[in-house]
N, CA and C atoms as a LAMMPS dump frame, in Angstrom:
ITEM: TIMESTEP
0
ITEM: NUMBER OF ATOMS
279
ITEM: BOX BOUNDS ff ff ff
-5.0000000000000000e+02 5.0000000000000000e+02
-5.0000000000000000e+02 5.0000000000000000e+02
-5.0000000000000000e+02 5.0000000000000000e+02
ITEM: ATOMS id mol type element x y z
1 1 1 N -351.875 8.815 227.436
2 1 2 C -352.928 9.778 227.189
3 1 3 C -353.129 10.603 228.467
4 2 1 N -352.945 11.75 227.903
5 2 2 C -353.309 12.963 229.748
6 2 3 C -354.563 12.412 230.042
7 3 1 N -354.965 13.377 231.024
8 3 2 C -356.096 13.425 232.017
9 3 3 C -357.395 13.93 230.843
10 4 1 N -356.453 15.462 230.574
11 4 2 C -357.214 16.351 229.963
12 4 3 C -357.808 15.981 228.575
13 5 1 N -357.123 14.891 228.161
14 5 2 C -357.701 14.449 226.582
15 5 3 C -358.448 13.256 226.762
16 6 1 N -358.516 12.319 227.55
17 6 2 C -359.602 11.853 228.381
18 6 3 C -360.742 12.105 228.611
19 7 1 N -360.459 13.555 229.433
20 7 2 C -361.874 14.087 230.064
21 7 3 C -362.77 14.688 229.095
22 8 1 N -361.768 15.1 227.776
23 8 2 C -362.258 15.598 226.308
24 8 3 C -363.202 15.141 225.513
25 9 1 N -362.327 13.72 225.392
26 9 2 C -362.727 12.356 224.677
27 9 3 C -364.577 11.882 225.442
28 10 1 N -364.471 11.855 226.653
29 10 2 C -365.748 11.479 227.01
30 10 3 C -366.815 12.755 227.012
31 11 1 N -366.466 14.077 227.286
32 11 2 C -367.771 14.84 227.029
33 11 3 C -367.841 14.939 226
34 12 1 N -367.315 14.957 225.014
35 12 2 C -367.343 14.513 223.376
36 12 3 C -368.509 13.476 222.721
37 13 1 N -368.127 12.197 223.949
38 13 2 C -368.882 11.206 223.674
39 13 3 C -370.261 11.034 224.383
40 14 1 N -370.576 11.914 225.51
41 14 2 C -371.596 12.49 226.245
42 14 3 C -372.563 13.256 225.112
43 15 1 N -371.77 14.32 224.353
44 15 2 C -372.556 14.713 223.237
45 15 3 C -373.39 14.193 222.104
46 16 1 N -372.449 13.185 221.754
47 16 2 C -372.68 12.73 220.466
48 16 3 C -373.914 11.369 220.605
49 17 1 N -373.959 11.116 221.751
50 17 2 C -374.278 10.04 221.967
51 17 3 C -375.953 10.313 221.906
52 18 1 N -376.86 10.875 222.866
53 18 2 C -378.336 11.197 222.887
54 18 3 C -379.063 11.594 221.061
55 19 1 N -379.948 11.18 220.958
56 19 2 C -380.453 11.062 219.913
57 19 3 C -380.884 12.931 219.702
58 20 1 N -380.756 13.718 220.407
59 20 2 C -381.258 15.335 220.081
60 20 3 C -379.952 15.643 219.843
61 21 1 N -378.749 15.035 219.621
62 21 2 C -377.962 15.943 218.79
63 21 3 C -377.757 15.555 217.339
64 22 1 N -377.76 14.552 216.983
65 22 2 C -378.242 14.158 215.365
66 22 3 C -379.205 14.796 215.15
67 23 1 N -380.231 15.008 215.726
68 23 2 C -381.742 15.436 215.082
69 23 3 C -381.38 17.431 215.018
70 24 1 N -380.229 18.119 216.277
71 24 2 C -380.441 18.888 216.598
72 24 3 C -379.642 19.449 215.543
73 25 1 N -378.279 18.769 215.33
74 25 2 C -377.283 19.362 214.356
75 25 3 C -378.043 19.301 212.831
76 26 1 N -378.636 18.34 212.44
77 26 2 C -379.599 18.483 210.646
78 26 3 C -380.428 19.515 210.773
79 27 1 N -380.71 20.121 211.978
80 27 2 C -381.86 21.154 211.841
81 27 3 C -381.164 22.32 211.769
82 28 1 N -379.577 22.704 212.179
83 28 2 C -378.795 23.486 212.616
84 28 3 C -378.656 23.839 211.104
85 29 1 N -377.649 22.845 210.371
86 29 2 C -377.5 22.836 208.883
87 29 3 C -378.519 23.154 207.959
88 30 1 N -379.684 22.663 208.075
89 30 2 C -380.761 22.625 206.978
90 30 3 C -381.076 24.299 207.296
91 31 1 N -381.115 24.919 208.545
92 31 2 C -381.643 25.929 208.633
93 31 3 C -380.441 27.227 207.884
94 32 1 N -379.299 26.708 208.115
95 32 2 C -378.485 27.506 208.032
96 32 3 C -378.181 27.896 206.309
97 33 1 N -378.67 26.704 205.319
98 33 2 C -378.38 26.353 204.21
99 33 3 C -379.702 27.156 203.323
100 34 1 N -381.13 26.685 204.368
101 34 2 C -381.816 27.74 204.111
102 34 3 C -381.689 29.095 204.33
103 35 1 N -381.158 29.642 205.245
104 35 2 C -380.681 31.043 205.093
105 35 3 C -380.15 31.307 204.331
106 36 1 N -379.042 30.58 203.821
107 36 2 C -378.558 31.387 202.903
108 36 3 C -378.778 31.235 201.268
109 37 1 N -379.862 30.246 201.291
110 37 2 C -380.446 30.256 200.054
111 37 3 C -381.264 31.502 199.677
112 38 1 N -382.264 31.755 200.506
113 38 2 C -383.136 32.942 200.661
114 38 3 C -382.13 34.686 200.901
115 39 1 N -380.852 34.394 201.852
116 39 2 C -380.641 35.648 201.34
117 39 3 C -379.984 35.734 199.97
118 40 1 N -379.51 34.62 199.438
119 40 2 C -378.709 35.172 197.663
120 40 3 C -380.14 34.946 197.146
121 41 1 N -381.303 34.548 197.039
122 41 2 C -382.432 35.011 196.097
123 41 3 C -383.021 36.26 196.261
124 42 1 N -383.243 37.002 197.36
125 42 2 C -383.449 38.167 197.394
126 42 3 C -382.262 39.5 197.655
127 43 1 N -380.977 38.793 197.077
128 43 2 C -379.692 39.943 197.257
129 43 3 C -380.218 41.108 196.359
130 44 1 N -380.328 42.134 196.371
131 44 2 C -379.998 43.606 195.277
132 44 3 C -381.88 43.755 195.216
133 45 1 N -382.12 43.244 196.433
134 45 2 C -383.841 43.892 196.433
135 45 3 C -384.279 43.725 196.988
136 46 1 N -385.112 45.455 197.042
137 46 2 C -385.496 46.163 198.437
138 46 3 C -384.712 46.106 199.206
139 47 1 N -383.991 47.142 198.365
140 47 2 C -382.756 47.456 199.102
141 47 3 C -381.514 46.832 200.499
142 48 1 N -381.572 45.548 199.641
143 48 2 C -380.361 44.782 200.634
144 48 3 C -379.506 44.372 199.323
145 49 1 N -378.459 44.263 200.02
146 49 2 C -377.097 44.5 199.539
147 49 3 C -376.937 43.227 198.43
148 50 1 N -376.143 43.952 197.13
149 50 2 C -375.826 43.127 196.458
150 50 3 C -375.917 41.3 196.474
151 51 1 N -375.558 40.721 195.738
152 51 2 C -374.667 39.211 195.908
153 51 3 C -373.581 39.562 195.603
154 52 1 N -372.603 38.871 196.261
155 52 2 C -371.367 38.945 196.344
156 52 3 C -370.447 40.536 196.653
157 53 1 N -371.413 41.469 197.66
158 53 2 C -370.852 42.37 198.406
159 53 3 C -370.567 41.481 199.793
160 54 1 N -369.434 42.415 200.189
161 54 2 C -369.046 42.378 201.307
162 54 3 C -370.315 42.066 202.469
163 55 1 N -370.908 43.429 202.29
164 55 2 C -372.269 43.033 203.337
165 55 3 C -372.938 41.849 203.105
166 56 1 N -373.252 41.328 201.691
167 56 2 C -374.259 40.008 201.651
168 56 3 C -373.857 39.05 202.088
169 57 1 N -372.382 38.95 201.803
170 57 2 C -371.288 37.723 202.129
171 57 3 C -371.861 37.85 203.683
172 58 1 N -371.477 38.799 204.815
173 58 2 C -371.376 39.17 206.165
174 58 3 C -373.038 38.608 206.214
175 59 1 N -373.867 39.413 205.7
176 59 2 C -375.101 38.939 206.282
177 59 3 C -374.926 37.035 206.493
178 60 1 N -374.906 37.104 204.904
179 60 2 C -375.148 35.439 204.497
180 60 3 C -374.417 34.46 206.074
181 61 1 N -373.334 34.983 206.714
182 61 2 C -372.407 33.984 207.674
183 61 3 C -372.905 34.132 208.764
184 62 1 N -373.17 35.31 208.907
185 62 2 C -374.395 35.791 210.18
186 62 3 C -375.669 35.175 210.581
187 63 1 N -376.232 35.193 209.598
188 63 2 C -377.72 34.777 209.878
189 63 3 C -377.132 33.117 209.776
190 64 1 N -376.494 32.373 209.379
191 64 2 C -375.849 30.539 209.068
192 64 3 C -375.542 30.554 210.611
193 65 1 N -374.496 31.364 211.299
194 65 2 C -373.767 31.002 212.5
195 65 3 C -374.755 31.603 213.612
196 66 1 N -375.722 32.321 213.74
197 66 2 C -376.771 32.624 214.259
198 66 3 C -377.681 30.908 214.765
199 67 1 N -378.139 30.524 213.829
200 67 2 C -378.959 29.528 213.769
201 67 3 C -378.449 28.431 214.224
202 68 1 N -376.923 27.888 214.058
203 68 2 C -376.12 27.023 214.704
204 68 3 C -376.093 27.313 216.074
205 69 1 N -375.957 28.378 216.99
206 69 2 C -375.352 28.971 218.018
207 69 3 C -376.748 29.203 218.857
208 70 1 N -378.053 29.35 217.925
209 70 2 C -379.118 28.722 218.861
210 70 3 C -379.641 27.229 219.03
211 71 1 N -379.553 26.602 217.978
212 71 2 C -379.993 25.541 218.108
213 71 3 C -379.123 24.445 218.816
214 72 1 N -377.423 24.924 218.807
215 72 2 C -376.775 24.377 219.964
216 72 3 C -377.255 24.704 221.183
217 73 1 N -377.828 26.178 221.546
218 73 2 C -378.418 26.255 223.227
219 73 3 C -379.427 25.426 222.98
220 74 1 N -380.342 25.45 221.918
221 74 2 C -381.529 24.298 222.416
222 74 3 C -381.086 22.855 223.029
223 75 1 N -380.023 21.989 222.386
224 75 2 C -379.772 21.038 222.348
225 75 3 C -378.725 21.255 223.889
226 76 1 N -378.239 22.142 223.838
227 76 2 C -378.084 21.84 225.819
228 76 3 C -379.465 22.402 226.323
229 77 1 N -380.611 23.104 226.478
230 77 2 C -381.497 22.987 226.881
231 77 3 C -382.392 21.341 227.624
232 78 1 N -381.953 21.149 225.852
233 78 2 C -382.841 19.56 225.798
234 78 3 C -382.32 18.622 226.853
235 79 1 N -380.824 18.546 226.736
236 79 2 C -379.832 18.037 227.701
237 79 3 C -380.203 18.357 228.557
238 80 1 N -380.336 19.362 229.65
239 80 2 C -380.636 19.24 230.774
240 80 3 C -381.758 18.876 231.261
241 81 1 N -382.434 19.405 230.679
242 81 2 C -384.622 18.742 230.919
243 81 3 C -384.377 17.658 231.085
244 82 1 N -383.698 16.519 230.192
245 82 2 C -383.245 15.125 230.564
246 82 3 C -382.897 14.912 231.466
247 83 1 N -381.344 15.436 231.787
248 83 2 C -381.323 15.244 232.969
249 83 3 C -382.107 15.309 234.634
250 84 1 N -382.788 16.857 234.208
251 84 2 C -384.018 16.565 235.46
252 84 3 C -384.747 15.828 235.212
253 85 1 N -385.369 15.557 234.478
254 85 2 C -386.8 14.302 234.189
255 85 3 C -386.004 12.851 234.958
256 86 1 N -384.395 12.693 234.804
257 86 2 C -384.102 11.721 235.293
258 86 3 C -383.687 11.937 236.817
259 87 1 N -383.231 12.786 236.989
260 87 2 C -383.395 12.809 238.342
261 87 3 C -384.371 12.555 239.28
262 88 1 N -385.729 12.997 239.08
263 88 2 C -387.097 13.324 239.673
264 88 3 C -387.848 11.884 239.37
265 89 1 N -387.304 10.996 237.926
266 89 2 C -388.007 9.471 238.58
267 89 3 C -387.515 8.495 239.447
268 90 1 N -385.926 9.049 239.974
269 90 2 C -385.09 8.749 240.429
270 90 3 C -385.484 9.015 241.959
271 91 1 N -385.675 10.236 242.322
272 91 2 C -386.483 10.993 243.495
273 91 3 C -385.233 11.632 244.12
274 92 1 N -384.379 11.787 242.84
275 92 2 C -383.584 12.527 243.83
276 92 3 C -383.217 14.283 243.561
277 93 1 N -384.399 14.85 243.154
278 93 2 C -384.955 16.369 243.048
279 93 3 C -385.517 16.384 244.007
């Protein structure tokens, strides 16, 4: 096994491991699933684009990969606050 699939394998397991990325990824999904429930119920009114146009499709993946792509920065957010909170009872901040 290289170096590089190693070093993979453990920030992998760095991730998966803290309890805010289970909690962070169901919120990622649920939100994303809600988006796109709400945009195919209001497709073809007030004036937004069809269901099953091009644009609704585009919106619909947009606003899904939007919500993933923040709630992953939250969840390195969260990650690091941890890490300082542990540093500083540590005393070494």
């Amino acid at each position: 096994m290289t170096t590089i699939v190693r070093l993979s394998r453990a920030e992998l397991r760095k991730l998966a491991t803290p309890w805010t990325f289970p909690i962070t990824l169901a919120l990622s999904a649920g939100l994303a699933v809600i988006s796109v429930i709400v945009t195919a119920a209001t497709a073809g009114q007030h004036g937004r684009p069809a269901l099953g146009s091009t644009a609704s499709t585009g919106q619909m993946l947009n606003l899904g990969s939007g919500y993933c792509r923040s709630l992953g920065l939250l969840h390195c957010v969260a990650a690091l606050l941890r890490l300082l909170l542990t540093l500083n009872r540590q005393g070494a901040a």
